[in-house]
C-alpha positions as CSV (number, residue, x, y, z in Angstrom):
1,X,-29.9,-46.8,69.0
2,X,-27.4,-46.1,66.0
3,X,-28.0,-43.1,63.4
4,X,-27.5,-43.4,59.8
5,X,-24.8,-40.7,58.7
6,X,-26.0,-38.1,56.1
7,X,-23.8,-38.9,54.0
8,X,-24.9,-42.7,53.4
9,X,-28.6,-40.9,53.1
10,X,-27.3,-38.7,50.0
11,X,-24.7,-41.3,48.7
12,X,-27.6,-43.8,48.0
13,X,-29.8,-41.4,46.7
14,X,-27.6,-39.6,44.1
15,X,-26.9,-43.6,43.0
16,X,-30.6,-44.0,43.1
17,X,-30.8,-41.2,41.0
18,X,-28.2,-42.6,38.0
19,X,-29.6,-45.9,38.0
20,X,-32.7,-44.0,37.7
21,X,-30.9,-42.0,34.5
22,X,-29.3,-45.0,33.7
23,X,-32.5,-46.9,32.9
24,X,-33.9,-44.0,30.7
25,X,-31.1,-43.4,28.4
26,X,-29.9,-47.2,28.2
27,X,-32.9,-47.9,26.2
28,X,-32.9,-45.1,23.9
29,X,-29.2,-45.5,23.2
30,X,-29.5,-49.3,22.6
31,X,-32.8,-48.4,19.9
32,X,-30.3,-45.9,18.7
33,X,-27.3,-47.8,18.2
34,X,-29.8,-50.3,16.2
35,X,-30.6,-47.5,14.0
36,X,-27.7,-46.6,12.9
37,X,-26.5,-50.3,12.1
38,X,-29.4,-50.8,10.2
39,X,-29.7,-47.6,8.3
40,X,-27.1,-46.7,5.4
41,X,-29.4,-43.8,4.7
42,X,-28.4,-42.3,8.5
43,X,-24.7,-43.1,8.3
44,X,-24.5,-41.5,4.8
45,X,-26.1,-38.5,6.0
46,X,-24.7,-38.1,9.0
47,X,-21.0,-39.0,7.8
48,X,-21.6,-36.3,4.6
49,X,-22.7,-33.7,7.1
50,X,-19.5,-34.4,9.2
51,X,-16.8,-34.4,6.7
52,X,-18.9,-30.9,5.4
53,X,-18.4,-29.6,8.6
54,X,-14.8,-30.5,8.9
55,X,-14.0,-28.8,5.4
56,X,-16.2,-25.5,6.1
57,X,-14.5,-25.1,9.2
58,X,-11.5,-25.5,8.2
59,X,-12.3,-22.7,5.1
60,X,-13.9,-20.6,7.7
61,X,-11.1,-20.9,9.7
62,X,-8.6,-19.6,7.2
63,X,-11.1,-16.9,6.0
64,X,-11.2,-15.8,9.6
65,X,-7.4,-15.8,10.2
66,X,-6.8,-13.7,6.6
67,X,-10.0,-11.5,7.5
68,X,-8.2,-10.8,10.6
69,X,-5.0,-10.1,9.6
70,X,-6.3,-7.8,7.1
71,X,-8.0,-5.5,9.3
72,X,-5.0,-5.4,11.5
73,X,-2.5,-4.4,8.9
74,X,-5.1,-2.1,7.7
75,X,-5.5,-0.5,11.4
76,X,-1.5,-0.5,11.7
77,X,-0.8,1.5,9.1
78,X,-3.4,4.1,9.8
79,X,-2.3,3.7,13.1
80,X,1.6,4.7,12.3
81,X,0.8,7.3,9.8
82,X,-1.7,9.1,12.7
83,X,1.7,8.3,15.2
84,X,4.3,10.5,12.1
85,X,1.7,13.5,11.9
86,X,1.8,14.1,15.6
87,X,5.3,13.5,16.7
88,X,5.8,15.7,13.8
89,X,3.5,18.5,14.9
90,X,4.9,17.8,18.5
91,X,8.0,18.2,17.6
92,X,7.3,21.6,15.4
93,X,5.6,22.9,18.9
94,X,9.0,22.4,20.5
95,X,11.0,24.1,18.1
96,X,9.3,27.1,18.4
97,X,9.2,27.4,22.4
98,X,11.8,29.5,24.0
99,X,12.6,27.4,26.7
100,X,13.4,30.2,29.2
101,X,10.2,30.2,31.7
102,X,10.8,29.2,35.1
103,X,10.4,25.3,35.4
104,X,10.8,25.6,31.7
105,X,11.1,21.3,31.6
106,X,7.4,21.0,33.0
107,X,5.9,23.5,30.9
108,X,7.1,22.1,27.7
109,X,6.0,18.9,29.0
110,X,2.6,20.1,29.4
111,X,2.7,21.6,26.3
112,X,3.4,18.8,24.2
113,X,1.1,16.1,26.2
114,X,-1.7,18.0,26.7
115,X,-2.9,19.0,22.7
116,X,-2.0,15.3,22.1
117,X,-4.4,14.1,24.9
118,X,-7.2,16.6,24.2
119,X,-7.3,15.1,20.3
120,X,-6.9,11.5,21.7
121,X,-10.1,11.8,24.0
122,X,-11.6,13.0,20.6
123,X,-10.5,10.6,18.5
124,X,-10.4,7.8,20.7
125,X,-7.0,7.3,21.3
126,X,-4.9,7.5,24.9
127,X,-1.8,8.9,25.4
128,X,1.5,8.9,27.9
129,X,4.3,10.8,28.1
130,X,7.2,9.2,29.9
131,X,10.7,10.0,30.8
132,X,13.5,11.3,31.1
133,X,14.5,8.4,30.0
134,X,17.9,7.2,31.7
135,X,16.1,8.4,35.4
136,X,15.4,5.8,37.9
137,X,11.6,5.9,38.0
138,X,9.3,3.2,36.1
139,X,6.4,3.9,34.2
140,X,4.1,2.4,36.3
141,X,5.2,3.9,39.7
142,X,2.9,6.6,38.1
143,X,5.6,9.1,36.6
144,X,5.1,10.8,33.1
145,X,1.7,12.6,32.2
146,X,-1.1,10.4,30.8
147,X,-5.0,10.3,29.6
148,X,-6.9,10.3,32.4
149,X,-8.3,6.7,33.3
150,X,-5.5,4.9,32.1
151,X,-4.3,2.2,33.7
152,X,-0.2,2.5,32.7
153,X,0.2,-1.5,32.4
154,X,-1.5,-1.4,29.5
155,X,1.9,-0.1,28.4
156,X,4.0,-3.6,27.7
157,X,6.9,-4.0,29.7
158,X,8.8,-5.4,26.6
159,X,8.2,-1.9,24.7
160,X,9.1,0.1,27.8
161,X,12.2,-1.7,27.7
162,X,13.3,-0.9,24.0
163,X,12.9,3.0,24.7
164,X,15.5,2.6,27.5
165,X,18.1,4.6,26.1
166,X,17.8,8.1,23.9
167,X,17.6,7.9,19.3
168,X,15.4,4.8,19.5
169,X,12.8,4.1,16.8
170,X,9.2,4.0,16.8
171,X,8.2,0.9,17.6
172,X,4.4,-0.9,18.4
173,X,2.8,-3.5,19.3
174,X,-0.3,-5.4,20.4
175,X,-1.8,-4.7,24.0
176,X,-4.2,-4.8,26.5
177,X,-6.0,-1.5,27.2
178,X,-6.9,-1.1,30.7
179,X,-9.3,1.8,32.0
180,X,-11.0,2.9,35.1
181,X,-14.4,4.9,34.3
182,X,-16.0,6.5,37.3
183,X,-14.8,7.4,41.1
184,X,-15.5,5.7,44.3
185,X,-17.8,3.2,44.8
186,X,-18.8,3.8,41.0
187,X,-15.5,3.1,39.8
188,X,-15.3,0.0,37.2
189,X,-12.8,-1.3,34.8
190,X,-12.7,-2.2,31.1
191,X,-10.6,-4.2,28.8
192,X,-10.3,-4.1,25.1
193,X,-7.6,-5.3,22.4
194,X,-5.0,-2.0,21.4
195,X,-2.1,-1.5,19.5
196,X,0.6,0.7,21.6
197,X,3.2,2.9,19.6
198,X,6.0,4.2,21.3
199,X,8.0,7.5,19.8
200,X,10.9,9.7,21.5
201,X,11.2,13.4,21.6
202,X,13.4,15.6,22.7
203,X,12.9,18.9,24.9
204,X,14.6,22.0,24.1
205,X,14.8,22.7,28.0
206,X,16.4,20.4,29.1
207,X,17.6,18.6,26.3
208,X,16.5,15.5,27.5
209,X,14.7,12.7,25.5
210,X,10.9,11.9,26.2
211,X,8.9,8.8,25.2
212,X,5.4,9.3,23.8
213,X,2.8,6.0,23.8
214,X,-0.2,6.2,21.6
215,X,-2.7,3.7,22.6
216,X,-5.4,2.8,20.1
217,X,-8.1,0.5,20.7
218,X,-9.1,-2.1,18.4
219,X,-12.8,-2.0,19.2
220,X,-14.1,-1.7,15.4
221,X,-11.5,-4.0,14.0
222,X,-13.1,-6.5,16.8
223,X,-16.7,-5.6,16.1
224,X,-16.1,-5.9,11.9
225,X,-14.6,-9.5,13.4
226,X,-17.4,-10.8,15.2
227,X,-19.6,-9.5,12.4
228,X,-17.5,-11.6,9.6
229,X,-17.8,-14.2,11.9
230,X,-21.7,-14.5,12.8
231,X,-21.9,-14.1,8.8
232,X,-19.7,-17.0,8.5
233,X,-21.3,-19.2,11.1
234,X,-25.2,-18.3,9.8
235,X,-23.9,-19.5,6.2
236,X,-21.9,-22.6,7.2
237,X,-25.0,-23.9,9.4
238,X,-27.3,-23.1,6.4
239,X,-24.9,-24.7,3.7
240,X,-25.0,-27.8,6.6
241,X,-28.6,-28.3,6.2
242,X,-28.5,-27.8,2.6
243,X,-25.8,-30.4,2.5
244,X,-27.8,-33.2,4.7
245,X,-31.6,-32.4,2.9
246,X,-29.3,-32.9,-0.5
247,X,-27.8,-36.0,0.9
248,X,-30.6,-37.4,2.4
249,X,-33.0,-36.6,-0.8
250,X,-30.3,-38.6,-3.1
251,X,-29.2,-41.6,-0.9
252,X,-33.4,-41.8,-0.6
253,X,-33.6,-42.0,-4.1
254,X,-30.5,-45.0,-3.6
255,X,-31.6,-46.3,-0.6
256,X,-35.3,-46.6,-0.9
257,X,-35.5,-49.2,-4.0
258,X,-33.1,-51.5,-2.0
259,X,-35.2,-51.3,1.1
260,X,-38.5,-52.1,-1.4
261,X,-36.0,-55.2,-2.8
262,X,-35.8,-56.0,0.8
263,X,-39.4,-56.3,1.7
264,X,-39.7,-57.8,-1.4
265,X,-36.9,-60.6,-1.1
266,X,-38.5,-61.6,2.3
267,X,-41.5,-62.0,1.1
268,X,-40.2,-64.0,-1.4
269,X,-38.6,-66.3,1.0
270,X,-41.6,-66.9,3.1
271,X,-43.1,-68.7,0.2
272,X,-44.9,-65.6,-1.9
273,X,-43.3,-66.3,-4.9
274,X,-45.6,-64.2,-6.8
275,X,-43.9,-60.8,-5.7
276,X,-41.8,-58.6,-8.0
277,X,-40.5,-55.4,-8.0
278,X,-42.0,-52.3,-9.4
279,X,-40.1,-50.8,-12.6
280,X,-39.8,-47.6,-13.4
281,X,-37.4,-45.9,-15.7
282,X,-34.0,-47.0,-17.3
283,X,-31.6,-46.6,-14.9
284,X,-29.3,-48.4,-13.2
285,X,-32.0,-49.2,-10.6
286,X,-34.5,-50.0,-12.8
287,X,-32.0,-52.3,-14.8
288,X,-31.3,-54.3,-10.9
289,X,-34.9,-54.2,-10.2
290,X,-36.3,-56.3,-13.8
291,X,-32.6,-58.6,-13.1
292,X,-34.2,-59.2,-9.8
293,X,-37.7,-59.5,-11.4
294,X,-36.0,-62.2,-14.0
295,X,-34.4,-63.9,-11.1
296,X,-37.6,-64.9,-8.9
297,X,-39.5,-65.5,-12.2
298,X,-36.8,-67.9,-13.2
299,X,-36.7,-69.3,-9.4
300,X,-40.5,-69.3,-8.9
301,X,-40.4,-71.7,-12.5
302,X,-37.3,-73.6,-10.9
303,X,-39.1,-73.7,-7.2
304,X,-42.1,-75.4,-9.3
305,X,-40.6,-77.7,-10.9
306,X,-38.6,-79.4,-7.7
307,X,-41.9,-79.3,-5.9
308,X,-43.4,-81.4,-8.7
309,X,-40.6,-83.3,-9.2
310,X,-40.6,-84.0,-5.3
311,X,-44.5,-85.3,-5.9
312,X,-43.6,-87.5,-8.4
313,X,-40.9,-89.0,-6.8
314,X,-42.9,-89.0,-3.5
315,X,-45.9,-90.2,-5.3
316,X,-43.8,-93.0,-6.9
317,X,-42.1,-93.9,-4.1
318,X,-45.5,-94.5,-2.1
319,X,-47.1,-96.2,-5.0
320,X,-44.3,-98.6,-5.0
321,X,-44.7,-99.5,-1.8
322,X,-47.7,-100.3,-1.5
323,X,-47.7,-102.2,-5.3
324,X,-45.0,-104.4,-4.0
325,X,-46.8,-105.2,-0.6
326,X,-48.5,-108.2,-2.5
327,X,-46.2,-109.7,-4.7
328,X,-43.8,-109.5,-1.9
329,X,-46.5,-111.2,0.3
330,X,-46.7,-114.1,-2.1
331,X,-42.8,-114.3,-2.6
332,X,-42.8,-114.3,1.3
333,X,-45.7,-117.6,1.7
334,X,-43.4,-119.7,-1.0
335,X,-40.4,-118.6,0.7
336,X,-41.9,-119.6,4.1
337,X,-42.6,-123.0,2.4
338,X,-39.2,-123.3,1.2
339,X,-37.6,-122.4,4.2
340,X,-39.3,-125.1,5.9
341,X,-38.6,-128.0,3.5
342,X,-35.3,-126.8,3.5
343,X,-34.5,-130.4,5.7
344,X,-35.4,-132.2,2.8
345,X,-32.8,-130.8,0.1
346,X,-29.8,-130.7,-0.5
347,X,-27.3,-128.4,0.9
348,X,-26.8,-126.0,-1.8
349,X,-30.7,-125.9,-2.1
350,X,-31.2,-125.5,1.4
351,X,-28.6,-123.1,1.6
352,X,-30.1,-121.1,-1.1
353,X,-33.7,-121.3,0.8
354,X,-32.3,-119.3,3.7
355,X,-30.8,-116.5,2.3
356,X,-33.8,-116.0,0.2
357,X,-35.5,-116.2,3.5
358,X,-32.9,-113.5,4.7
359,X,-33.0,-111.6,2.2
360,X,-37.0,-111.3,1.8
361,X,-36.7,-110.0,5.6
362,X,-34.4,-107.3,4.8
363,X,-36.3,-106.4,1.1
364,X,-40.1,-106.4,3.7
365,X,-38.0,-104.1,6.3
366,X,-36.9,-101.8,3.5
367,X,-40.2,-101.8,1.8
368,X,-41.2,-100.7,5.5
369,X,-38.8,-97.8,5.6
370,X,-39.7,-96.1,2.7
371,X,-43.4,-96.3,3.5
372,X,-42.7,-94.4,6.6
373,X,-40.5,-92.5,4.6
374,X,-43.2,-91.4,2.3
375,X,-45.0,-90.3,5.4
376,X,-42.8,-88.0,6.2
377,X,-42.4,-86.9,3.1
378,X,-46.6,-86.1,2.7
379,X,-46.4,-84.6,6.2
380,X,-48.9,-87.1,7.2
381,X,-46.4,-88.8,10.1
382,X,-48.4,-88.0,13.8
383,X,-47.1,-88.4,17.5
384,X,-49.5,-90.6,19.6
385,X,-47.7,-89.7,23.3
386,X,-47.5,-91.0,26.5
387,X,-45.8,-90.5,29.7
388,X,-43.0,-93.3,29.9
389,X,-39.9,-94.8,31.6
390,X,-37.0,-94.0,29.3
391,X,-34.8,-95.9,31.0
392,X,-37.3,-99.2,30.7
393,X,-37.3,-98.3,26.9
394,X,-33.6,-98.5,26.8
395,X,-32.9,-101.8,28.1
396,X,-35.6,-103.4,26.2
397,X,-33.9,-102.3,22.8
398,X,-30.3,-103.1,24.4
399,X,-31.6,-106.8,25.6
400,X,-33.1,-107.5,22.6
401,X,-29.7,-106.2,20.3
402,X,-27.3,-108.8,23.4
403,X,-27.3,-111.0,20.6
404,X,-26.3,-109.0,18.0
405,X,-23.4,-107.7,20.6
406,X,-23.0,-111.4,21.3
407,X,-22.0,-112.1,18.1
408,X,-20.0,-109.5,17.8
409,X,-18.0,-109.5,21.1
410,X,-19.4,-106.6,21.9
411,X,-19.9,-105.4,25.4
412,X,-23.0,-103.0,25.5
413,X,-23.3,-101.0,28.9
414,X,-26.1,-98.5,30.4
415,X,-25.8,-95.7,32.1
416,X,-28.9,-94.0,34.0
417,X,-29.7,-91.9,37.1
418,X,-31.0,-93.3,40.1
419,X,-34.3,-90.8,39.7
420,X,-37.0,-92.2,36.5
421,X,-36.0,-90.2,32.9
422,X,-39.3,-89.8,31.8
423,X,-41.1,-87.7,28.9
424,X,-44.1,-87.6,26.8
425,X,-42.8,-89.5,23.7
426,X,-44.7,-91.6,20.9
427,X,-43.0,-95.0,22.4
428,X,-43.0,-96.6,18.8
429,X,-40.8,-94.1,17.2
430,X,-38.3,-92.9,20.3
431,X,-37.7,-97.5,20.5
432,X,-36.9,-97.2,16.7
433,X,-34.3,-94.0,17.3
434,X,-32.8,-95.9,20.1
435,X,-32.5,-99.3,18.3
436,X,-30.9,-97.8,15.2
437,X,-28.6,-96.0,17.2
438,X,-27.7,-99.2,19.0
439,X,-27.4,-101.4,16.3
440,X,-25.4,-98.8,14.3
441,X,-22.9,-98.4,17.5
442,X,-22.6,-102.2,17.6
443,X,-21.9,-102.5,13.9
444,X,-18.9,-99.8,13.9
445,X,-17.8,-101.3,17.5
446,X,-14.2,-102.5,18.1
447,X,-14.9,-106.4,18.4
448,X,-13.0,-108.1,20.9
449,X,-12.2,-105.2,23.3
450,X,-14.2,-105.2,26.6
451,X,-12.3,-101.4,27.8
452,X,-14.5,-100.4,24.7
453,X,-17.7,-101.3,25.5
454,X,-20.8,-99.8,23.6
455,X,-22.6,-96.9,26.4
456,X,-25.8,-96.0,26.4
457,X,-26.6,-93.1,29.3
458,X,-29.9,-91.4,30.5
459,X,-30.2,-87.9,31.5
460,X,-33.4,-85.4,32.2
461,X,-33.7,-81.7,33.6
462,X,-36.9,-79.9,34.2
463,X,-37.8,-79.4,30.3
464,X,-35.8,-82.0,28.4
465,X,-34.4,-85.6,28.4
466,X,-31.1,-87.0,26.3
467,X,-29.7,-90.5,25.2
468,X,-26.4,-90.6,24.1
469,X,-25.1,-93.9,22.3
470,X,-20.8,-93.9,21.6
471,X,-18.7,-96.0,20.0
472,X,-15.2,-96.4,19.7
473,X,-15.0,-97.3,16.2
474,X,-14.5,-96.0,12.9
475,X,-15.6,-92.5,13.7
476,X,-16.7,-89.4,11.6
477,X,-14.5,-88.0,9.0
478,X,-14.8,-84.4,8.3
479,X,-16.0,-84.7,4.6
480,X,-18.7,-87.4,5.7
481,X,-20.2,-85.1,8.4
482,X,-22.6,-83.5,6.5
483,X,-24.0,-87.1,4.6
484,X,-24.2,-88.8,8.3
485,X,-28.1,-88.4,8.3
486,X,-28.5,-89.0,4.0
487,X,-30.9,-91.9,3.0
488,X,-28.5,-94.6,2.0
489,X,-25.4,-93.4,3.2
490,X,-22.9,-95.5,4.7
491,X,-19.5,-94.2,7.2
492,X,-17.5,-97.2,4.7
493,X,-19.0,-98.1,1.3
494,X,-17.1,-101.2,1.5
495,X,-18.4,-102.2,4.6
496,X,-21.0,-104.5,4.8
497,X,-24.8,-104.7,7.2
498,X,-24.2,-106.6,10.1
499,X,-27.4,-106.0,11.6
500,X,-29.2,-105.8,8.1
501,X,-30.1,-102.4,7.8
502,X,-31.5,-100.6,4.9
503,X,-29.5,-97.4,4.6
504,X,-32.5,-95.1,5.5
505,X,-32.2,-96.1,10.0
506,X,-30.7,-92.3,10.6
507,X,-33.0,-90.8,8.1
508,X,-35.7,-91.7,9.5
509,X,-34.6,-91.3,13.1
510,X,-33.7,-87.2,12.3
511,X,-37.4,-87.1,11.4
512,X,-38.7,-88.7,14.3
513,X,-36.8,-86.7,16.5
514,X,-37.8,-83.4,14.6
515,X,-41.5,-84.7,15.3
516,X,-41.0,-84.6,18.8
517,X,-39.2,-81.2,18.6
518,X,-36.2,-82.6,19.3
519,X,-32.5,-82.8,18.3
520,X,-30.6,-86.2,16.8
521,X,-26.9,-84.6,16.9
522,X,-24.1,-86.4,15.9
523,X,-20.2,-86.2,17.1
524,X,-17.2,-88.0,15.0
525,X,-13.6,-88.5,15.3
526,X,-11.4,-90.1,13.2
527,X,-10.0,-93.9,15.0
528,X,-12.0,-92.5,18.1
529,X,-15.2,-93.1,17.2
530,X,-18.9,-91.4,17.4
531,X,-21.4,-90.3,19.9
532,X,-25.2,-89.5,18.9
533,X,-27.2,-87.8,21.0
534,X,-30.9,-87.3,21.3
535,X,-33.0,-84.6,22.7
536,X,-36.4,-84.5,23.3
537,X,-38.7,-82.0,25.5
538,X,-39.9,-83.9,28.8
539,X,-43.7,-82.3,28.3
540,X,-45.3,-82.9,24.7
541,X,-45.3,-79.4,22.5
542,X,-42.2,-78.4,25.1
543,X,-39.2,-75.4,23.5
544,X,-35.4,-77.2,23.6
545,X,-33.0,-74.7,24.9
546,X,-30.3,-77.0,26.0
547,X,-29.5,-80.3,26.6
548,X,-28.9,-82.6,29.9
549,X,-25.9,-84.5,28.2
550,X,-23.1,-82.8,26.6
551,X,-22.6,-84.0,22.7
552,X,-18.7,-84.3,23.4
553,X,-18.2,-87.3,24.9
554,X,-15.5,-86.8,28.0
555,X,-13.0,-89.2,26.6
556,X,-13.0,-87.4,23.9
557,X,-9.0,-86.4,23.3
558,X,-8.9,-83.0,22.3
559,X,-7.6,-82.4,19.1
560,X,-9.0,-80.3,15.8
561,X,-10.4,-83.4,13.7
562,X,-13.5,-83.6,15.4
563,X,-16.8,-82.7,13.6
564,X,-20.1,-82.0,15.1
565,X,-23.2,-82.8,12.6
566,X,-26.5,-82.6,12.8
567,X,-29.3,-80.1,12.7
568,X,-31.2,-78.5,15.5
569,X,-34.9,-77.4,15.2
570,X,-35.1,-74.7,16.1
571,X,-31.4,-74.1,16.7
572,X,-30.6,-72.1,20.0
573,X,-27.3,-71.2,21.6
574,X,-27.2,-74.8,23.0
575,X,-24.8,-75.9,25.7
576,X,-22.2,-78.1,25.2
């Protein structure tokens, strides 16, 4: 039996435990991320309130450094004159000794030190006497007389150096003053800031010179400090907030008609074209909220207008159709007549007979197209569905276009898995889609060529099922890519209907497909030819995410002239 170490036990639950974290702040820092993208009113505030910082600190700073150099000079010059008045005094005390007691050097000593020490304690001050100087012993082996408490390396060893030799100045400088308050187990030590001055004197006993250190703390001078500073930091965080409420109150004022133009514009675009901003005042606001007022006014007028003019032309468009459905049905019974006594004229007659004939087909095919057309246009086109064979309805459009490929030289080939493509289509519709596309490759085709051979392929997924028809002719030019699916459009104007097509075959397919919720794509390249590509959901009502076949055909050179066209509804991040 094996035992776990401890250490994997812990290991996997401090992980546990950030994954844990992980999941509660990822949230809240996403939501917050969003915020701040979307809301000027935030980053106005929030960048205002930083630069204010910046600045404040920056003048705090300086009143700080000035506020502290102040008090310093101020405490150095008290400090010196306080330094004068007793190595004075001290050195008026030494005059007047005699100098002939026994040990005469260490009572002269004690009486200079000790009067200075007694004042220090009451003033607040410590002091050490140190010397001779020129002797052998350091300060801090513990020679000289001192304050009680100190600790002598508070005396710098930089200062002890410049009284090394006899007729030295007075000299200071900044220290740490160290104490011990208490004995035995009592005992504990302190720290402050202090200023150490440094004076020589001479003893008429021995004639030898003596340094005096005054050590004055800075404890006030650090107090005042802290107090300037608290003062600084309460005002600075209260100036702060004043800054971001006075920030936050005028980019609200800003902010808060564009969010209402906003709510306003969306509403506009989801049809309520009855909305307007509120005016109030004569600002600059209210002068951008009545231009924006003017604009959807003059839009909603414009808006109406198309959507009558669409009517009309709709309207018309129907009414034409079906007005022409009976004169055209008595052109078509004398043309029928015609037609077949066309044995008994002569040619030019007869000649003229059938291309009546074929021309009546192709004016009764267009008169068809813009009927369904119409349809489309009323929104009154329906899906009848039903679960088929896609692959059966591609070869019954490619067998009945071999003669047109026939004709043409045209080699027409199909391409399908070796499992059923099947979907719930309207069969009517997805056979007119496939026969335009057909018809249309055909047409563009490279005659002659067997290597390039119209392809037709099948492909199906779980939740959707694709054609693809390419050619190898003309192709797509960039500048005709968006016009590819335009009623009446043609790839060459000059080119002329081999298969007798009306101009509105792609048209009509897009809508089809959109029926279905599908796509009707389109790829184009210059001398390389086009690939269409339709998309429908295998189960009626069905979401497209992606499509089986790619819209890039695979012997498709690469090369920067390509253009993709066609719309996707609704449009995904598709794979390609």
């Amino acid at each position: 039996m094996t035992t776990r170490p401890a250490g994997a036990g812990i290991g996997r639950r401090v992980l546990d435990g950030l994954r844990a974290c992980w999941a509660w702040v990822a949230p809240r820092l996403r939501r917050g991320l969003t915020f701040w993208r979307r809301s000027i009113q935030a980053r106005v505030v929030v960048s205002t309130v930083v630069l204010s910082a910046v600045v404040i600190s920056g003048v705090g700073w300086i009143l700080l450094q000035q506020t502290r150099d102040g008090l310093l000079r101020h405490r150095v010059e008290l400090v010196l004159g306080e330094v004068d008045a007793e190595v004075t005094d001290a050195e008026v005390r030494l005059e007047a000794a005699s100098g002939r007691e026994v040990n005469a050097s260490g009572q002269q000593q004690r009486d200079l030190v000790d009067p200075i020490i007694e004042r220090g304690d009451s003033r607040g001050y410590a002091v050490v006497l140190a010397g001779p100087e020129g002797a052998d012993r350091p300060l801090r082996t513990g020679g000289g007389e001192y304050t009680s408490g100190l600790d002598l390396v508070s005396i710098p060893a930089s200062l002890e150096e410049h009284f090394d030799a006899p007729s030295r100045a007075t000299a200071w400088t900044y220290t740490e003053i160290v104490r011990t308050r208490g004995t035995g187990a009592d005992a504990r030590t302190t720290r402050e800031p202090g200023i150490v001055v440094g004076s020589q004197v001479q003893l008429p006993s021995d004639g030898q010179t003596y340094t005096l250190y005054f050590l004055f703390p800075l404890t006030e001078e650090q107090e005042t400090l802290s107090l300037v500073t608290r003062a600084l930091l309460t005002a600075a965080g209260l100036l702060l907030a004043l800054v971001a409420g006075l920030t936050w109150l005028v980019t609200r004022q800003v902010v808060s008609p564009i969010r209402m133009a906003r709510r306003v514009a969306e509403r506009l675009a989801a049809g309520r074209l009855q909305e307007r901003l509120q005016v109030s005042g004569e600002d600059d606001i209210a002068r951008l909220a009545y231009s924006f007022n003017q604009m959807a006014t003059s839009l909603q007028r414009q808006i109406r207008q198309l959507e009558e003019l669409s009517w009309v032309q709709r309207r018309f468009v129907s009414d034409v159709s079906h007005e022409l459905r009976t004169p055209l049905t008595t052109v078509r019974m004398a043309s029928d007549v015609l037609h077949d006594a066309r044995a008994a004229f002569d040619p030019a007659t007869a000649r003229s007979a059938e291309l009546m004939q074929a021309e009546l087909d192709r004016f009764e095919n267009l008169l068809v197209d813009l009927l369904e057309i119409s349809r489309f246009d009323a929104g009154a086109a329906v899906l009848a569905t039903e679960n088929v064979n896609l692959g059966d309805l591609v070869r019954r459009v490619v067998d009945a276009a071999r003669p047109l490929a026939d004709q043409r030289g045209i080699r027409v080939r199909v391409e399908e898995p070796t499992e059923a493509v099947r979907a719930d289509v309207d069969v009517r519709r997805i056979e007119r889609i496939v026969r335009n596309l057909v018809t249309n490759a055909i047409d563009h085709a490279m005659a002659d060529d067997p290597t390039e051979a119209v392809l037709v392929r099948l492909a199906s997924d779980d939740e959707s099922a694709a054609i693809t028809v390419r050619d190898h002719g003309v192709g797509l030019a960039p500048g005709e890519a968006s016009m590819v699916f335009n009623r009446f459009w043609r790839s060459d104007p000059a080119r002329t209907r081999t298969s007798g097509g009306t101009g509105l075959g792609l048209a009509i397919a897009q809508e089809d497909a959109h029926l279905h919720g599908g796509w009707l794509q389109a790829w184009g390249r210059t001398g390389q030819g086009a690939q269409f590509r339709l998309t429908v959901p295998r189960h009626a009502g069905g979401t497209l995410r992606h499509s089986p076949l790619p819209l890039v055909p695979d012997d498709a050179a690469s090369s920067d002239a390509a253009v993709v066209v066609g719309d996707v509804v609704p449009a995904p991040q598709e794979e390609r």
